[in-house]
ChimeraX commands (.cxc) that place a marker at each C-alpha (Angstrom):
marker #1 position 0.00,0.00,0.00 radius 0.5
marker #1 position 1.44,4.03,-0.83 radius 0.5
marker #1 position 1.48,7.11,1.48 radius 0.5
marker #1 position 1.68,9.87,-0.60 radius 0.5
marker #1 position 2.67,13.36,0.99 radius 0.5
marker #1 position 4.01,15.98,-1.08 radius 0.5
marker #1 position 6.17,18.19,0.91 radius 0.5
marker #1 position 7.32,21.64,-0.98 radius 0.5
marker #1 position 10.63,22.60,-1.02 radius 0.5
marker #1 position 10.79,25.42,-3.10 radius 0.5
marker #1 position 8.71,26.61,-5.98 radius 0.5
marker #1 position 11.76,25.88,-8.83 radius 0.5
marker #1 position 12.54,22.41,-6.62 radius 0.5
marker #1 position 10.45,19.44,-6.16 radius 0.5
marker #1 position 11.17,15.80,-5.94 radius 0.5
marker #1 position 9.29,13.01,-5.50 radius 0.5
marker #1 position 9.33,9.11,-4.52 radius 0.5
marker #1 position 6.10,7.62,-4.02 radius 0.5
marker #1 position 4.97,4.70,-2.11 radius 0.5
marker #1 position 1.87,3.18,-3.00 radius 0.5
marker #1 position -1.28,1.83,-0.59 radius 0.5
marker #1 position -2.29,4.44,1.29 radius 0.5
marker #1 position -0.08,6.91,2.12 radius 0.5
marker #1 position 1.89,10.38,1.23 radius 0.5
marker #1 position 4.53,10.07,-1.55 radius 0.5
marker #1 position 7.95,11.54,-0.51 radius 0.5
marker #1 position 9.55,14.17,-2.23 radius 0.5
marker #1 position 12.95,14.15,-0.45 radius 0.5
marker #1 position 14.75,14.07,-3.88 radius 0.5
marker #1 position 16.17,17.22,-4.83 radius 0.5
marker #1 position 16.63,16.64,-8.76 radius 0.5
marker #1 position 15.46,14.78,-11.68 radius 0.5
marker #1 position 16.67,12.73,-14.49 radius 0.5
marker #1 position 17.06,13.58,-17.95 radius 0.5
marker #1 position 13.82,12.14,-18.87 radius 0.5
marker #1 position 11.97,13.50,-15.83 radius 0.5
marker #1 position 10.05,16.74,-15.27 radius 0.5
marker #1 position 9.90,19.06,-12.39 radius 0.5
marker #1 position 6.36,18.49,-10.18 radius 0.5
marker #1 position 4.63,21.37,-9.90 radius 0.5
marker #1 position 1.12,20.46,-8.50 radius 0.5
marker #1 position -1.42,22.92,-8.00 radius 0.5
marker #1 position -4.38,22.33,-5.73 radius 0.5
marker #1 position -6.93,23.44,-8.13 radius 0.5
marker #1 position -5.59,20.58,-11.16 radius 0.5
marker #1 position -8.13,20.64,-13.96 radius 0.5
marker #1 position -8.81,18.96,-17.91 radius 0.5
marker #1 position -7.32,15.75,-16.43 radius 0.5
marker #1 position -9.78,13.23,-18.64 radius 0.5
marker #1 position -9.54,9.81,-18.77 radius 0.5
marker #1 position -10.93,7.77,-21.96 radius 0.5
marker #1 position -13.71,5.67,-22.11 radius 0.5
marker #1 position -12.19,2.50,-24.20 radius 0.5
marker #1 position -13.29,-0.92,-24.81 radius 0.5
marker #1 position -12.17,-2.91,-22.20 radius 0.5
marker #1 position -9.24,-4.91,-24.27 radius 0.5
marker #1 position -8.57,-1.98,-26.77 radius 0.5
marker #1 position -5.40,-0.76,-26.94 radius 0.5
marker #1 position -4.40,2.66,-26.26 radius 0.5
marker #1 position -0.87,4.72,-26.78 radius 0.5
marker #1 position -0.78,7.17,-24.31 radius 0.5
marker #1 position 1.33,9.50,-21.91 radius 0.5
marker #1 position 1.49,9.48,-18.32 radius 0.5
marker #1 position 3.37,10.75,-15.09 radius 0.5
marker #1 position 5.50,7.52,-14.24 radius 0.5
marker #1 position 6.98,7.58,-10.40 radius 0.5
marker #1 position 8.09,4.59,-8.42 radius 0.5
marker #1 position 7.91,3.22,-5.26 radius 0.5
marker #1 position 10.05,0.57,-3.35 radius 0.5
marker #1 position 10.08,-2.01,-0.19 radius 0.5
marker #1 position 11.37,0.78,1.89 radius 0.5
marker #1 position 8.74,3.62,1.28 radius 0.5
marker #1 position 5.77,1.15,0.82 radius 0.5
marker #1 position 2.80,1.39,3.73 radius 0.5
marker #1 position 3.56,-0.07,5.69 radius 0.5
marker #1 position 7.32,0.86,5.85 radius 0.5
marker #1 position 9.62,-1.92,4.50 radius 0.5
marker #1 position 7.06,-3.84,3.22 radius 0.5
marker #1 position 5.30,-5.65,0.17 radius 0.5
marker #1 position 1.22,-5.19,0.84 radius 0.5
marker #1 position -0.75,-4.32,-1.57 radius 0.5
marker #1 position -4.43,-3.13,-1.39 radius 0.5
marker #1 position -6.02,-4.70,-4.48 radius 0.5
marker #1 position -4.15,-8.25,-5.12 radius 0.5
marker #1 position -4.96,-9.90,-8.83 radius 0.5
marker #1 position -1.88,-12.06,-9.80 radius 0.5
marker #1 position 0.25,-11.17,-6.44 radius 0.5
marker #1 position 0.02,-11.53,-3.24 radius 0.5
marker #1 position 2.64,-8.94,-2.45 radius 0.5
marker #1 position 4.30,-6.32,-4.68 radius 0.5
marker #1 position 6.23,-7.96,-7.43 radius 0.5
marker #1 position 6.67,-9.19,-11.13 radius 0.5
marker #1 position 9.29,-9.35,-13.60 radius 0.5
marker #1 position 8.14,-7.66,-16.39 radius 0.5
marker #1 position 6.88,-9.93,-18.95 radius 0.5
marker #1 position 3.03,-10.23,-19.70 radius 0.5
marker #1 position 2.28,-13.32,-17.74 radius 0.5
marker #1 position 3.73,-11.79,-15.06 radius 0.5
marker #1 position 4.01,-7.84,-14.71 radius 0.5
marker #1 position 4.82,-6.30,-11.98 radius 0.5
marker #1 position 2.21,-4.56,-9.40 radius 0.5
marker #1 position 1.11,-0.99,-10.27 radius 0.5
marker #1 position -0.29,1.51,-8.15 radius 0.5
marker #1 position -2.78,3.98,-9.18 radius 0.5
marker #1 position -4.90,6.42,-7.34 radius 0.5
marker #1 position -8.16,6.43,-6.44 radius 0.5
marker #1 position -11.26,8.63,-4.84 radius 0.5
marker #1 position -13.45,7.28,-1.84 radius 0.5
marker #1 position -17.28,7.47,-2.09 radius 0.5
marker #1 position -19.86,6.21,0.60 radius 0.5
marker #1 position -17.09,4.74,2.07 radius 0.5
marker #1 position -15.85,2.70,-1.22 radius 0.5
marker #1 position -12.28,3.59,-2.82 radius 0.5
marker #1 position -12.86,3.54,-6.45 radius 0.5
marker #1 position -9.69,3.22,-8.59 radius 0.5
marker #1 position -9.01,5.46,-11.50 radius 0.5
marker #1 position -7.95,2.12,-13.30 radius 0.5
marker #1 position -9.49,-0.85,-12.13 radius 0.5
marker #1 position -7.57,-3.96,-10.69 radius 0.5
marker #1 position -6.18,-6.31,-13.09 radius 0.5
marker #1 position -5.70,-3.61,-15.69 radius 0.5
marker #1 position -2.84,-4.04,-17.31 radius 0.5
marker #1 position -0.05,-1.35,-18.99 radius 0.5
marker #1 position 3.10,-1.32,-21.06 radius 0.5
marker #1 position 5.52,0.89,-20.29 radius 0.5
marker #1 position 7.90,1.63,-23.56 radius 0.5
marker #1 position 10.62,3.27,-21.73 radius 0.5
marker #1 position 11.76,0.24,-19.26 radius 0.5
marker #1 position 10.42,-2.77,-21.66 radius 0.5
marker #1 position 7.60,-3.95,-18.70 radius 0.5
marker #1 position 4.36,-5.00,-18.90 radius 0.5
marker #1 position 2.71,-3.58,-15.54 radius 0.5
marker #1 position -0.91,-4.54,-13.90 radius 0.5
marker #1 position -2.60,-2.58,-10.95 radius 0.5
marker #1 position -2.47,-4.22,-8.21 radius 0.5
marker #1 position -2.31,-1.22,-5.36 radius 0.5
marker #1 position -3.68,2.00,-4.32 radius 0.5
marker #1 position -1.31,5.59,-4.17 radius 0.5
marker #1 position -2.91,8.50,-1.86 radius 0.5
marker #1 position -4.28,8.58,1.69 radius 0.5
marker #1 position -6.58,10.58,4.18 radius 0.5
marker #1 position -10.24,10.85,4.32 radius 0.5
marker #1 position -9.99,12.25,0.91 radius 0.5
marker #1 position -7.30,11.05,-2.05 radius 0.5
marker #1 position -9.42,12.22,-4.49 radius 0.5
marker #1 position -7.72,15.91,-3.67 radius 0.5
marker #1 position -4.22,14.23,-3.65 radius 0.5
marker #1 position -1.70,14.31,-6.98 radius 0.5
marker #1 position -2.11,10.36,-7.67 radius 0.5
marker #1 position -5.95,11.08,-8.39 radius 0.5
marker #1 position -5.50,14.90,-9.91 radius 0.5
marker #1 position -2.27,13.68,-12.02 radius 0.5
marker #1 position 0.41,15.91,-13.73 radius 0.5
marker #1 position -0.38,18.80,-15.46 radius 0.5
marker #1 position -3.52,16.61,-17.61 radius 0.5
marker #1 position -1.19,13.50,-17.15 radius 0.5
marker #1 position -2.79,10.23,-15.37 radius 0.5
marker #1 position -0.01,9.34,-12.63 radius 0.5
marker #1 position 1.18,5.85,-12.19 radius 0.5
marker #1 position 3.07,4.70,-9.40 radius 0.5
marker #1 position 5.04,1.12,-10.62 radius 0.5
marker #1 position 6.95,-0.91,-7.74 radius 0.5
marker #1 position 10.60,-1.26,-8.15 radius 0.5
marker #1 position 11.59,-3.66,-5.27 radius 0.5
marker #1 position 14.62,-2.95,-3.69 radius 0.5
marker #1 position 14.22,-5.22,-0.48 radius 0.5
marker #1 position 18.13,-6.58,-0.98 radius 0.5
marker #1 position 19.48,-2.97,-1.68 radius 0.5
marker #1 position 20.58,-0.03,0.41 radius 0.5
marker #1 position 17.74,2.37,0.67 radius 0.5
marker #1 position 19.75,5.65,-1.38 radius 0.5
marker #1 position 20.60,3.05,-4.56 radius 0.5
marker #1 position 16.33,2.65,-4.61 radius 0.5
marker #1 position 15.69,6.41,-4.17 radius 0.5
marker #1 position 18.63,6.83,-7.18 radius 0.5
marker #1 position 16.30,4.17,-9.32 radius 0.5
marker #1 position 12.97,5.45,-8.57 radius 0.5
marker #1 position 14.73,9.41,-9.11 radius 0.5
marker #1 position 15.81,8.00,-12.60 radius 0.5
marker #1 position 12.62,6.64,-14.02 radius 0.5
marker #1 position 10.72,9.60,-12.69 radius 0.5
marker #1 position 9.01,11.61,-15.75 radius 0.5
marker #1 position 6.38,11.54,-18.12 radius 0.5
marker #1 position 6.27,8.37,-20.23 radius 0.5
marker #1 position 4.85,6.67,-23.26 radius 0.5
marker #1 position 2.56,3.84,-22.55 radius 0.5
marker #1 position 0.13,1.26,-23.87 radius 0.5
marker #1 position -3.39,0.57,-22.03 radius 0.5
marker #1 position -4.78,-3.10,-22.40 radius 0.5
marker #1 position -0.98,-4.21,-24.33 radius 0.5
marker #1 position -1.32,-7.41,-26.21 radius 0.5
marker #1 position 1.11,-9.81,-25.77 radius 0.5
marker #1 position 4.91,-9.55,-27.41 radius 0.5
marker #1 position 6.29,-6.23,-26.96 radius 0.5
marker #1 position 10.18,-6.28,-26.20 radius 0.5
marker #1 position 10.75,-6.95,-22.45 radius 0.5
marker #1 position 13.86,-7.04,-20.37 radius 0.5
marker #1 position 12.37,-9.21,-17.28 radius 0.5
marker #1 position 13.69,-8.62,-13.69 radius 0.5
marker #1 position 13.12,-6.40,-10.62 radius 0.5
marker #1 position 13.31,-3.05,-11.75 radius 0.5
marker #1 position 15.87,-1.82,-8.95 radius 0.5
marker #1 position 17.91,-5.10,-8.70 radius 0.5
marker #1 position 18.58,-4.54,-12.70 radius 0.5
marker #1 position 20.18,-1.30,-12.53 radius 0.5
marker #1 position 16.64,0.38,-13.32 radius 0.5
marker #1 position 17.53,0.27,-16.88 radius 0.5
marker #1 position 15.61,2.54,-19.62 radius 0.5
marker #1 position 15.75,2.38,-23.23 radius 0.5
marker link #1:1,2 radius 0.2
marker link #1:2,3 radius 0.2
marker link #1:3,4 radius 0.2
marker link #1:4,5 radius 0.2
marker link #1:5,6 radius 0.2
marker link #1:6,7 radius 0.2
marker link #1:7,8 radius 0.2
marker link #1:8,9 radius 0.2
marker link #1:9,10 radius 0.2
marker link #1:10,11 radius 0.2
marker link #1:11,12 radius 0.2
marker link #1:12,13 radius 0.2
marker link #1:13,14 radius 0.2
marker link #1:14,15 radius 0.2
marker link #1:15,16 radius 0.2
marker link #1:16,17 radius 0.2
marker link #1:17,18 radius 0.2
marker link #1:18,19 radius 0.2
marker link #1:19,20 radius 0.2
marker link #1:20,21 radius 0.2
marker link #1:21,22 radius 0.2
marker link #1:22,23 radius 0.2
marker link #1:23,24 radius 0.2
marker link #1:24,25 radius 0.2
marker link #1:25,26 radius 0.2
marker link #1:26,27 radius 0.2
marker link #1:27,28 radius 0.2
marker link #1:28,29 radius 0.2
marker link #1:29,30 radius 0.2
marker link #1:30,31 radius 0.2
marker link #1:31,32 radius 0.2
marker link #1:32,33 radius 0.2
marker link #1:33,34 radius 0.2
marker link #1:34,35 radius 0.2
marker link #1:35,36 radius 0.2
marker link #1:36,37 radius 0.2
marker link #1:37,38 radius 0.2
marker link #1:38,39 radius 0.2
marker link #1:39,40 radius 0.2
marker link #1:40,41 radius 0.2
marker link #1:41,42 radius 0.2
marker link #1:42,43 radius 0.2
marker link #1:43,44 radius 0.2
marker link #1:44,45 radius 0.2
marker link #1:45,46 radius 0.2
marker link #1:46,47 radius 0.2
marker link #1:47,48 radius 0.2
marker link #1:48,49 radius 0.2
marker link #1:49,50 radius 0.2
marker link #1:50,51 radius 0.2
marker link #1:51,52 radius 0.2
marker link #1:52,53 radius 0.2
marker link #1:53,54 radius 0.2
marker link #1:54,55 radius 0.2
marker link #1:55,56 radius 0.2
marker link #1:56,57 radius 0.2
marker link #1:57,58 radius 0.2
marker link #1:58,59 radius 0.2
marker link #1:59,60 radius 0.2
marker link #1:60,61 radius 0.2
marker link #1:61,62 radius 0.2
marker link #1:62,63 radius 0.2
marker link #1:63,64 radius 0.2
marker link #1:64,65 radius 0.2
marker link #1:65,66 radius 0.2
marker link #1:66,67 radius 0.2
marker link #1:67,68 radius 0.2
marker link #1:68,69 radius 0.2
marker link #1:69,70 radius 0.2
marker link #1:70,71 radius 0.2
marker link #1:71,72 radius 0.2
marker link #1:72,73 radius 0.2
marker link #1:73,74 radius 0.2
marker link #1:74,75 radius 0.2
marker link #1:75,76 radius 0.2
marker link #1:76,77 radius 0.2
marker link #1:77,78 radius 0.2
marker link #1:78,79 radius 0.2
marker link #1:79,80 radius 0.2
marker link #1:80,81 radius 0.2
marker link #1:81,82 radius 0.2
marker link #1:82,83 radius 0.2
marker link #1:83,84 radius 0.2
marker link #1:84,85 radius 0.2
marker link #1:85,86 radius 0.2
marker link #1:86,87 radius 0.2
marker link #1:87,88 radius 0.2
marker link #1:88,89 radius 0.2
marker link #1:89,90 radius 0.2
marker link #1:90,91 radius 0.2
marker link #1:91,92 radius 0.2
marker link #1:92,93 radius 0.2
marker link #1:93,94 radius 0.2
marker link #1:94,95 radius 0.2
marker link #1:95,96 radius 0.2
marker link #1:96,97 radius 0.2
marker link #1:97,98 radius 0.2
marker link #1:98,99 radius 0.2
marker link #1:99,100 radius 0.2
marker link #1:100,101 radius 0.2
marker link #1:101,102 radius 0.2
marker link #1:102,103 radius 0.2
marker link #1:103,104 radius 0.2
marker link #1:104,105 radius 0.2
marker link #1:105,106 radius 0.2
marker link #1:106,107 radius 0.2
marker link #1:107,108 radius 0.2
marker link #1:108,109 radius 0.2
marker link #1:109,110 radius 0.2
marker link #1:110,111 radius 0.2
marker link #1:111,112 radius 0.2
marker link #1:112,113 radius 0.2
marker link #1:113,114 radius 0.2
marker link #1:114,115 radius 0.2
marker link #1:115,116 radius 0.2
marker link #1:116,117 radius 0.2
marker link #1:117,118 radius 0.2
marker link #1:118,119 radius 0.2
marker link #1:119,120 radius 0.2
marker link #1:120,121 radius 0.2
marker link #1:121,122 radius 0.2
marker link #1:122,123 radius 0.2
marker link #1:123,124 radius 0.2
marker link #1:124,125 radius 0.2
marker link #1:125,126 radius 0.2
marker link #1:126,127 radius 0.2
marker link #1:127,128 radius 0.2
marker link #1:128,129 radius 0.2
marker link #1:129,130 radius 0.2
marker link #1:130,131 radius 0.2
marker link #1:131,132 radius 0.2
marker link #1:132,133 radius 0.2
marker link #1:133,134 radius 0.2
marker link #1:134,135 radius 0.2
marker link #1:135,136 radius 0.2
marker link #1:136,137 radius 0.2
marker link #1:137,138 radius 0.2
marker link #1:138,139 radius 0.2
marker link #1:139,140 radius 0.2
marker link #1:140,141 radius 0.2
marker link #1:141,142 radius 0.2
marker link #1:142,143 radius 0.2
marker link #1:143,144 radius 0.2
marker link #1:144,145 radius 0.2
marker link #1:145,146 radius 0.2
marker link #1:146,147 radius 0.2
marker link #1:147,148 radius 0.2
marker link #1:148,149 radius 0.2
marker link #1:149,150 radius 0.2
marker link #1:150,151 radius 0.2
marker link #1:151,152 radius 0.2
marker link #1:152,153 radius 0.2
marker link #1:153,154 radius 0.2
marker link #1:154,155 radius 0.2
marker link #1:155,156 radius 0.2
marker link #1:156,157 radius 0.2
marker link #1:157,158 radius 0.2
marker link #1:158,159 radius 0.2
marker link #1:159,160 radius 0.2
marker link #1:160,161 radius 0.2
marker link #1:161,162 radius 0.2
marker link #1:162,163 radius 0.2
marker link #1:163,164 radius 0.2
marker link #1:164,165 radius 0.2
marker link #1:165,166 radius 0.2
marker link #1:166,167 radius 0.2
marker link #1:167,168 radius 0.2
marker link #1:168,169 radius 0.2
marker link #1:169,170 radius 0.2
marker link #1:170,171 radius 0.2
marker link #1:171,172 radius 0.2
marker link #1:172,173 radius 0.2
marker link #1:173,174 radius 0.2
marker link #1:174,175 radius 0.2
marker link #1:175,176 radius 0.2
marker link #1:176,177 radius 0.2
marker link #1:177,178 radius 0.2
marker link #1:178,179 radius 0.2
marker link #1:179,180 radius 0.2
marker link #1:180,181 radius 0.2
marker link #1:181,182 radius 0.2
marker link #1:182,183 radius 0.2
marker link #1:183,184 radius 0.2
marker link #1:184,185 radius 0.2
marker link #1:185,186 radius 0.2
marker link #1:186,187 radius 0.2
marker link #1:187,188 radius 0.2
marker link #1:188,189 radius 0.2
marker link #1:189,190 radius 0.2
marker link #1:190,191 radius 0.2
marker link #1:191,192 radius 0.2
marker link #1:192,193 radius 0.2
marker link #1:193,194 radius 0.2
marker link #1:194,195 radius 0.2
marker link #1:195,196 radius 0.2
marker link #1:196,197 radius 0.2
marker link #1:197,198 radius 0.2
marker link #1:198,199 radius 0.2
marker link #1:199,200 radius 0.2
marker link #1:200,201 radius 0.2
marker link #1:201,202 radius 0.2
marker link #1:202,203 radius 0.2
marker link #1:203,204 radius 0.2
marker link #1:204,205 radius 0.2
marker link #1:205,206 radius 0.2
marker link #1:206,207 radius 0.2
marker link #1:207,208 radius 0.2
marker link #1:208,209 radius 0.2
view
């Protein structure tokens, strides 16, 4: 499960590692990668739409990509996740039979969280060669639906993809998750057979291409 509190530091400087299933996500990072851009959430996000498709149709599109690890999950140093399909815990290598858990936010109603993508849906994400299903929740409090993993990214849906990281030092997974941080190109509802590199995303030097 994800905390996910944003914490300001300055108004040119934000950085951000989320953990998924309920909480805040951190933004202790002070810079991003090449392919990243700077957060700059406003409270009052608006035009964020997401598609009505056919439930297996594919769809290209672009999205704010963040990760989160065993050491910032919720709780702390930890696999749970809220909404298990193929899992039982965070995990996955990659490949289509088996992607790796996904966390995506979600808005409570009458006491129900309802996810922005339902459980089970499944993504490609171009940049790192993985196929990725949700499995988990990002955002807390009595109302997520005000927090960034339900508003998004400047019109961008954010995704929140687990990168492991239970067998390595805790500042090599915040490099990782600072590296893959960004907006991305994915594929909604993939078929089967795009290019994958399989393995934990950390333990495999959090590799793009």
């Amino acid at each position: 499960m994800i905390p996910v509190s944003l914490k300001a530091a300055t108004a040119a400087a934000f950085a951000i590692s989320l953990s998924a299933c309920g909480g805040n996500p951190r933004t202790d990072f002070n810079e991003f990668s090449s392919v990243s851009t700077r957060l700059d959430i406003d409270s009052d996000l608006s035009g964020l739409t997401r598609v009505a498709i056919a439930p297996d149709q594919e769809q290209s599109m672009n999205v704010f990509l963040t990760g989160y690890s065993w050491w910032d999950n919720t709780p702390r140093g930890s696999a749970i996740i809220a909404r298990p399909v193929i899992h039982r815990s965070a995990g996955g290598i990659g490949t289509y039979d088996d992607p790796i858990t996904l966390a995506v936010g979600h808005k409570k109603t009458g006491g129900r969280s309802i996810m922005d993508y339902k459980p089970g849906t499944r993504f490609y994400i171009e940049r790192l060669q993985k196929y990725a299903i949700v499995e988990d929740m990002c955002g807390d409090g009595p109302r997520p639906q005000d927090g960034p993993c339900h508003t998004g990214h400047k019109g961008h849906d954010w995704i929140d993809i687990y990168v492991g990281g239970r067998r390595m030092d805790e500042a090599s997974v915040d490099a990782c998750m600072r590296h893959i941080t960004g907006i991305q190109s994915v594929i909604l509802n993939p078929r089967p057979g795009y290019p994958v590199t399989p393995g934990e995303i950390a333990s495999t030097g959090c590799r793009t291409f």
